[in-house]
C-alpha positions as a Markdown table, in Angstrom:
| # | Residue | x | y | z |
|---|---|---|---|---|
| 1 | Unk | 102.1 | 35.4 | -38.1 |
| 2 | Unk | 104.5 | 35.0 | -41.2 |
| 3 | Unk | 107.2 | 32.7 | -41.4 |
| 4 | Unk | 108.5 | 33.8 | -44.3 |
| 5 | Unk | 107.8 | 36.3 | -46.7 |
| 6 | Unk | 105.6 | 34.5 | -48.5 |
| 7 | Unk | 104.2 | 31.7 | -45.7 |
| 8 | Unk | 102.1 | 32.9 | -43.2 |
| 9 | Unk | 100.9 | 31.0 | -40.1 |
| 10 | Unk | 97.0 | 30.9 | -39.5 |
| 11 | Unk | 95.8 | 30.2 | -36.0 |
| 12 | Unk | 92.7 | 31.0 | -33.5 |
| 13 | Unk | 91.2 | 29.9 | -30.5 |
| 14 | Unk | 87.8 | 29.7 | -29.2 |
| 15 | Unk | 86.7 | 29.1 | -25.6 |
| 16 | Unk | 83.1 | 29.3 | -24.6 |
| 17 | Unk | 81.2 | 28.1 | -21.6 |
| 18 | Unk | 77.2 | 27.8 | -21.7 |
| 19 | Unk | 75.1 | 27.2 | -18.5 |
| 20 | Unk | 71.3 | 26.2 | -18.5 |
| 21 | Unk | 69.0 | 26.6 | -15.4 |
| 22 | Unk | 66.0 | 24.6 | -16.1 |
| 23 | Unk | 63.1 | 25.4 | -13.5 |
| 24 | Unk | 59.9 | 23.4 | -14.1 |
| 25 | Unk | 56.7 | 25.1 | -12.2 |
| 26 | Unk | 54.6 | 22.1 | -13.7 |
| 27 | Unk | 54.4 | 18.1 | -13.0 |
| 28 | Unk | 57.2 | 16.2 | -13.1 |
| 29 | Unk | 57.4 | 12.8 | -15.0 |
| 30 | Unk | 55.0 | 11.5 | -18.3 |
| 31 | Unk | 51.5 | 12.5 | -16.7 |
| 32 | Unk | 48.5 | 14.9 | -18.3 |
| 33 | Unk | 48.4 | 18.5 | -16.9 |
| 34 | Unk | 46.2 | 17.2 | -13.4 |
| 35 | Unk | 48.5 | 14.1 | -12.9 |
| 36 | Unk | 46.4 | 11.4 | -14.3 |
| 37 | Unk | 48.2 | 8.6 | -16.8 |
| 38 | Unk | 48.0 | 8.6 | -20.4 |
| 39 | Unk | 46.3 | 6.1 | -22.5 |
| 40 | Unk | 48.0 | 3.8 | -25.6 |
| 41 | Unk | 51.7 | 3.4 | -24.1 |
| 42 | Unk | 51.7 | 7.2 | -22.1 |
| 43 | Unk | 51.9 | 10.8 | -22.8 |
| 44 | Unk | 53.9 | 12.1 | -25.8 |
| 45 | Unk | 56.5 | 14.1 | -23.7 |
| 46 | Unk | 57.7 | 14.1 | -20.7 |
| 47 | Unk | 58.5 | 16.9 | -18.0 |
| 48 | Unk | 61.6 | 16.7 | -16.2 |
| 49 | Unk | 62.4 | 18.2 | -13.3 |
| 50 | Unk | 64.6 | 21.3 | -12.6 |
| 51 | Unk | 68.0 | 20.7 | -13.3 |
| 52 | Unk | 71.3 | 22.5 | -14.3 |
| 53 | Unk | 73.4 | 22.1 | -17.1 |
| 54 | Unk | 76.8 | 23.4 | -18.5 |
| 55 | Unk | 78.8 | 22.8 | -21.3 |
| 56 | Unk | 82.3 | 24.4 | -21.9 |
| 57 | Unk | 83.8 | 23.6 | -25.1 |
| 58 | Unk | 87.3 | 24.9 | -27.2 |
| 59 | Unk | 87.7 | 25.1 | -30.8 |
| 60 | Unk | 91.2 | 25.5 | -32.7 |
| 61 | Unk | 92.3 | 26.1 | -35.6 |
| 62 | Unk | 96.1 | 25.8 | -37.2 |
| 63 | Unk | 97.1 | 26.5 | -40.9 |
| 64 | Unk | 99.6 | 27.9 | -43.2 |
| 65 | Unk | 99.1 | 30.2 | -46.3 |
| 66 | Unk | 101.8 | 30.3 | -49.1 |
| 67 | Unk | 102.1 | 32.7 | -51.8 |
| 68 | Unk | 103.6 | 31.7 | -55.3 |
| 69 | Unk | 102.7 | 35.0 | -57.3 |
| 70 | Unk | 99.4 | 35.5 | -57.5 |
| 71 | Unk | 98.3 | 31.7 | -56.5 |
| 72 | Unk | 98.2 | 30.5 | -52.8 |
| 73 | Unk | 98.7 | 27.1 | -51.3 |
| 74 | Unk | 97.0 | 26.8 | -47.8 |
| 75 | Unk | 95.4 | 23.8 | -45.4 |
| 76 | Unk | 94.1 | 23.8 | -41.5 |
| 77 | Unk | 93.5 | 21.7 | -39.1 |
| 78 | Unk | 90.3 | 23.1 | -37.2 |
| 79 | Unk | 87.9 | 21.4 | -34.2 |
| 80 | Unk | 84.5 | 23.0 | -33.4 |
| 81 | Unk | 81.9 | 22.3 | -31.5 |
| 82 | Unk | 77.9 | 22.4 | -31.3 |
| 83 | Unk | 76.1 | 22.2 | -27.6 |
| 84 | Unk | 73.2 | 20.5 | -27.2 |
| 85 | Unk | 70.2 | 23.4 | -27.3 |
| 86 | Unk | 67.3 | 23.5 | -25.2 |
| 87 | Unk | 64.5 | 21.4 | -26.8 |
| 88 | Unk | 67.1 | 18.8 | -26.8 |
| 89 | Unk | 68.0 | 18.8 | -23.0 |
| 90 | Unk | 64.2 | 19.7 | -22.1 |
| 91 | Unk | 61.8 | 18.6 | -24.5 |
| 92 | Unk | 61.1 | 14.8 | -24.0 |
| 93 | Unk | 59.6 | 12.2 | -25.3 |
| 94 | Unk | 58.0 | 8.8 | -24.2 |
| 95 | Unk | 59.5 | 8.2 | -20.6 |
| 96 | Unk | 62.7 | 9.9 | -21.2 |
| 97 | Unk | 63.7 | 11.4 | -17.9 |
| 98 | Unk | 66.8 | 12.9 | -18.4 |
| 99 | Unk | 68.8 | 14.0 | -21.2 |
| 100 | Unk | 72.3 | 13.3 | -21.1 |
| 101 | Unk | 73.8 | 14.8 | -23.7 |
| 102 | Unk | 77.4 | 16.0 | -24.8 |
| 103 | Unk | 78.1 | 18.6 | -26.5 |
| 104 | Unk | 79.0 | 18.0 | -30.6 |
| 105 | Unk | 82.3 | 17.8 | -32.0 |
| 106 | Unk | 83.9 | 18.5 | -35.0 |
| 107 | Unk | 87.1 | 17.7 | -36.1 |
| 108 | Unk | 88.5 | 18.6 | -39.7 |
| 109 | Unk | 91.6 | 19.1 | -41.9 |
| 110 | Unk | 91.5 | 20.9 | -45.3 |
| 111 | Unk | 94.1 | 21.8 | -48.4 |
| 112 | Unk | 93.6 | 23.7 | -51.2 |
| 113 | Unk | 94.7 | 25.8 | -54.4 |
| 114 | Unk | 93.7 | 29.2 | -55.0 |
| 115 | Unk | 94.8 | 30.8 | -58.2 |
| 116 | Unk | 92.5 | 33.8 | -59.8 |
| 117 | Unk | 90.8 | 31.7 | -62.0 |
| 118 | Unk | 90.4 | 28.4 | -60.5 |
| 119 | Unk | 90.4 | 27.3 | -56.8 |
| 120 | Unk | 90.8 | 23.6 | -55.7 |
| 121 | Unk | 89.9 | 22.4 | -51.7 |
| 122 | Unk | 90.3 | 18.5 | -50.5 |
| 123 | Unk | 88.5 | 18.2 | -47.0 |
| 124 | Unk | 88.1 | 15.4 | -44.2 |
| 125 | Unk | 85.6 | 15.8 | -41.3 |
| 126 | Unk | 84.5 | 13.7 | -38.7 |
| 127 | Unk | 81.3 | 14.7 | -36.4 |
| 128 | Unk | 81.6 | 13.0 | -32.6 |
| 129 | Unk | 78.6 | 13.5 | -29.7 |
| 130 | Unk | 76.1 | 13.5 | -33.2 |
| 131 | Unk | 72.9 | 14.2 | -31.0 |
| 132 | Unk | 70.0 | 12.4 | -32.5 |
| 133 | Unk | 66.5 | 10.6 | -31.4 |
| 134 | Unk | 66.7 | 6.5 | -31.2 |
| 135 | Unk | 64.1 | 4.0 | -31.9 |
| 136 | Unk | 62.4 | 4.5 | -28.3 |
| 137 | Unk | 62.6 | 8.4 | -28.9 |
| 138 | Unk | 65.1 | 9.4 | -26.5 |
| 139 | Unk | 67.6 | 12.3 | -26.7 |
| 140 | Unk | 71.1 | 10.8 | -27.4 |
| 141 | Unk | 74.5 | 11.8 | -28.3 |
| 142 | Unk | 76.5 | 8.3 | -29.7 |
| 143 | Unk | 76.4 | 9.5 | -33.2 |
| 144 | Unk | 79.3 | 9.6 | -35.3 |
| 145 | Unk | 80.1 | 10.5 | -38.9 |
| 146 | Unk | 82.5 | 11.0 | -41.6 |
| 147 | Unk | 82.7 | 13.3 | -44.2 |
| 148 | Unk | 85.4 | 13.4 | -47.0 |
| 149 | Unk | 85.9 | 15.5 | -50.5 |
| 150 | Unk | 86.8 | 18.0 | -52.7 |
| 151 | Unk | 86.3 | 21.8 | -54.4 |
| 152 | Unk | 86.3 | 23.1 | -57.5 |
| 153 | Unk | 85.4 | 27.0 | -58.2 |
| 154 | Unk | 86.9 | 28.6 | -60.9 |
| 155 | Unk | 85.3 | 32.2 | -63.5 |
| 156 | Unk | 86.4 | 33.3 | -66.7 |
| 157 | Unk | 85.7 | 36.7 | -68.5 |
| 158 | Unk | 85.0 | 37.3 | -71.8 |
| 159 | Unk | 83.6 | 40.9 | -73.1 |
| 160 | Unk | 80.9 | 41.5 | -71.5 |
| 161 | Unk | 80.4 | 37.6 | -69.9 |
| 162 | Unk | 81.3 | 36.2 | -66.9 |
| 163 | Unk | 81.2 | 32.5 | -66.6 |
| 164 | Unk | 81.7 | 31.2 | -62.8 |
| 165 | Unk | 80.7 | 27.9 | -62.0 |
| 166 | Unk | 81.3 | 25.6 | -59.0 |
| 167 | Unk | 80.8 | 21.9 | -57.6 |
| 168 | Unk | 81.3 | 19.9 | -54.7 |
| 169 | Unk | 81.5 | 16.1 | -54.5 |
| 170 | Unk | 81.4 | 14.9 | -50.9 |
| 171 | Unk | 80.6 | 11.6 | -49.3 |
| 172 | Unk | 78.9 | 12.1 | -45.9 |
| 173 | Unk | 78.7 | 8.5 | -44.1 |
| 174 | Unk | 77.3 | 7.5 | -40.3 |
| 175 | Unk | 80.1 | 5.5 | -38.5 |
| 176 | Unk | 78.0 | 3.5 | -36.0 |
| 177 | Unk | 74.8 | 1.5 | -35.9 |
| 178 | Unk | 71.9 | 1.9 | -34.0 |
| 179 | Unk | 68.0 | 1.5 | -34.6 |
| 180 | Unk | 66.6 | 5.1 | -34.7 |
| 181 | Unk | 63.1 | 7.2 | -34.1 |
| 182 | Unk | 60.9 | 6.0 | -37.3 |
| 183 | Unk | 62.4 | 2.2 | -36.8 |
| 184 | Unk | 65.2 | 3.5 | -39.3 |
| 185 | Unk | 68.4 | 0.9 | -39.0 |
| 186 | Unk | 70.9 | 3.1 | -39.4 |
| 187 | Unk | 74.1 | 0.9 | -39.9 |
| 188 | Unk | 78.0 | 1.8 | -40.2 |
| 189 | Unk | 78.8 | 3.0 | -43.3 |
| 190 | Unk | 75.6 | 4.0 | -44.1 |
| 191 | Unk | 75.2 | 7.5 | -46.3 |
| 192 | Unk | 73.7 | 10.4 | -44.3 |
| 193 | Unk | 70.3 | 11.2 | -45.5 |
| 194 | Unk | 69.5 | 14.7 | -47.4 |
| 195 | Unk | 73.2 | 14.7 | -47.5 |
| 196 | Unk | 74.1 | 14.7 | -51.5 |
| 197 | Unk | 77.2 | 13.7 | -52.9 |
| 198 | Unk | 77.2 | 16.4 | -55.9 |
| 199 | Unk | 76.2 | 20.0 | -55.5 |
| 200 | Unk | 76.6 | 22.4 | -58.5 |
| 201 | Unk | 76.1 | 24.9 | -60.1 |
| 202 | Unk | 77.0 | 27.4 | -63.1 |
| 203 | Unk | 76.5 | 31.6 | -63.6 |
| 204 | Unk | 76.3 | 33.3 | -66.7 |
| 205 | Unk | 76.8 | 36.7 | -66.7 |
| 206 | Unk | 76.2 | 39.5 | -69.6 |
| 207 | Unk | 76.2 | 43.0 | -68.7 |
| 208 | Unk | 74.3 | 44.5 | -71.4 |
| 209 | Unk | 75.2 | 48.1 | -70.5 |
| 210 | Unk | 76.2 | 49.8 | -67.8 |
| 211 | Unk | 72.9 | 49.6 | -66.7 |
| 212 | Unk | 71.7 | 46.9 | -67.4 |
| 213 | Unk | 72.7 | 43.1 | -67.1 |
| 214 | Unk | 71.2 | 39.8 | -66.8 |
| 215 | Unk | 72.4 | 36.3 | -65.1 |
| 216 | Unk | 71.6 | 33.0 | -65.7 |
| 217 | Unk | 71.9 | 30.3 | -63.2 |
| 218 | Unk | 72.1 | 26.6 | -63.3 |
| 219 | Unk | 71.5 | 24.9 | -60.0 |
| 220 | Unk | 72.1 | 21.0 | -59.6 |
| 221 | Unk | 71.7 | 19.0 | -56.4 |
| 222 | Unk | 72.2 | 15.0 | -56.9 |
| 223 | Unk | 70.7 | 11.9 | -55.7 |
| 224 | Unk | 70.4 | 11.2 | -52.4 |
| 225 | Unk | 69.4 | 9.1 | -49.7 |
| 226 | Unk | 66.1 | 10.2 | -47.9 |
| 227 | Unk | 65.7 | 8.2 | -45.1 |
| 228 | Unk | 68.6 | 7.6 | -42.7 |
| 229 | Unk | 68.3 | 3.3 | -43.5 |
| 230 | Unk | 69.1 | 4.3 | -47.3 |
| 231 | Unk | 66.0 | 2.8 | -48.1 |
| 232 | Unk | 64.4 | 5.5 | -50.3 |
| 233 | Unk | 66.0 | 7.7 | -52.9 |
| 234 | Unk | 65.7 | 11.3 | -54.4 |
| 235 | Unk | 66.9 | 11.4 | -57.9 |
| 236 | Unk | 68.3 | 15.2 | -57.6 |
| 237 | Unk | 67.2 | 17.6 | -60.0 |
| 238 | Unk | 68.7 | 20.7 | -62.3 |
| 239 | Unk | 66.6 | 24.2 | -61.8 |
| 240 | Unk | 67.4 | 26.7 | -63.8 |
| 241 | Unk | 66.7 | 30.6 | -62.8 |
| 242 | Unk | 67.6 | 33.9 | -64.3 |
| 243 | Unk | 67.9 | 37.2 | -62.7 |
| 244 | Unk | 67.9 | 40.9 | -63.8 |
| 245 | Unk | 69.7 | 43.9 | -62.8 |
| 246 | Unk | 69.1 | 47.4 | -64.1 |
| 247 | Unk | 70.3 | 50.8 | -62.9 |
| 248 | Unk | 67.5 | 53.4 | -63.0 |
| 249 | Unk | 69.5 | 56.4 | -61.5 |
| 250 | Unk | 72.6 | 57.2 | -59.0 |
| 251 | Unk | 69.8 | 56.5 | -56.3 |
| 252 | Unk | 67.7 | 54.0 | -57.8 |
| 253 | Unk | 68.1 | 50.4 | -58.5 |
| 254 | Unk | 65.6 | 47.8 | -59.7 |
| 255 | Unk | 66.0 | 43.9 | -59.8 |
| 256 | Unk | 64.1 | 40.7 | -61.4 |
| 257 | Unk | 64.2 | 37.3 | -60.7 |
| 258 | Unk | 63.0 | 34.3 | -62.2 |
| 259 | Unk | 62.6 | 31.2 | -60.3 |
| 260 | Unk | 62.6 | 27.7 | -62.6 |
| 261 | Unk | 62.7 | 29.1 | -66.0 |
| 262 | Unk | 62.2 | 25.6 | -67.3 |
| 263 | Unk | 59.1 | 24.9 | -65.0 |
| 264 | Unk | 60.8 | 21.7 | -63.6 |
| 265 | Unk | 59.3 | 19.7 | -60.9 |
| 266 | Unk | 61.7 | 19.1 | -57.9 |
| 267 | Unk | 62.2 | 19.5 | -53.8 |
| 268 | Unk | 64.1 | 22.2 | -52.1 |
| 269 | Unk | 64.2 | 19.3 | -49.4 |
| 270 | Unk | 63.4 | 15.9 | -49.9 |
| 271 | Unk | 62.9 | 13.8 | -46.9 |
């Protein structure tokens, strides 16, 4: 809806309801398949018995847009959501009987600058209901975190170049304490594991004719935590890879790509 000729109001609403009927045609409780116990402290999983479960969640969002020229100023307030799945209601472990589990929520508020060159976003998140596995492998949801940072994306032309690159610094924290599956200590404050705080990276483009051009692209993922107790560390890495692009006819187009030009050794996930 606009305000104003240049403001514009931004705003959408989300309602959906999600049932599960969960009919077990096999043994209820921590047992083998003919009933008898398990050795060393029971079975792995458990089978629960048939059970219904529903979940109806709403997500909003409210925000402005402002035009000054060719630049807009914008920011939102938005909630989602996340319901448990399946494995995570059904799928026990140890002597877990039931799952009770909420459905998780998302609450967030972002501003940011767009201009054609350059765009700018500061964000704030938190994450209520986190479902997660505790020390005596049980399906919770009493996790909590919070997530704050900022933007940057921004491209330049020159000739035949295009240079784009991008970043994202953002501190993703647990806000609660609680001993978790692996005997992990997860305490408040504590920074969410595989979670980065820098993400990066930079294009250069070069078209070398109109049928031909070539990108290069510099990827960089920083160091991170790799166990939920922030005991162990990944040191990040930069991965450079090029692609190529090269128009054959009206119908035909062929394309190259080179993964790790540089032949550096690093983890697409690190865990």
């Amino acid at each position: 809806k606009d305000f104003t000729e240049r403001t514009r109001f931004i705003h959408s609403l989300r309602l959906e309801h999600l049932a599960y009927d969960y009919d077990n045609h096999h043994l209820v409780g921590n047992t083998r398949d003919d009933g008898s116990n398990c050795g060393f402290g029971g079975c792995l999983y458990t089978r629960p018995a048939s059970r219904d479960d529903s979940f109806t969640n709403v997500g909003v969002r409210f925000g402005f847009e402002t035009d000054f020229g060719d630049d807009v100023l914008y920011g939102a307030i938005s909630t989602g959501f996340r319901p448990p799945q399946a494995s995570e209601l059904y799928r026990l472990r140890g002597g877990q009987v039931v799952a009770d589990l909420d459905s998780e929520e998302l609450s967030s508020v972002e501003v940011g600058y767009k201009t054609p060159l350059l765009q700018v976003a500061m964000f704030y998140e938190q994450t209520r209901n986190l479902i997660l596995r505790d020390a005596d492998a049980f399906n919770i949801s009493n996790g909590k975190t919070d997530t704050f940072g900022f933007e940057i994306e921004g491209s330049i032309e020159f000739g035949t170049h295009k240079l784009s690159a991008a970043t994202t610094f953002a501190r993703h924290q647990y806000a609660f304490g609680r001993l978790a599956t692996g005997r992990e200590t997860i305490e408040d404050g504590n920074e969410i594991d595989t979670a980065p705080r820098w993400l990066g990276n930079i294009r250069w483009r070069t078209d070398v004719s109109e049928s031909l051009s070539s990108e290069f692209e510099l990827s960089m993922i920083g160091e991170h935590y790799v166990n939920a107790a922030n005991t162990a560390e990944y040191d990040g890495h930069h991965v450079l890879h090029w692609r190529g692009q090269y128009q054959v006819s009206d119908n035909l187009v062929t394309y190259v790509r080179l993964v790790n030009v540089l032949d550096e050794r690093y983890a697409d996930r690190a865990d």
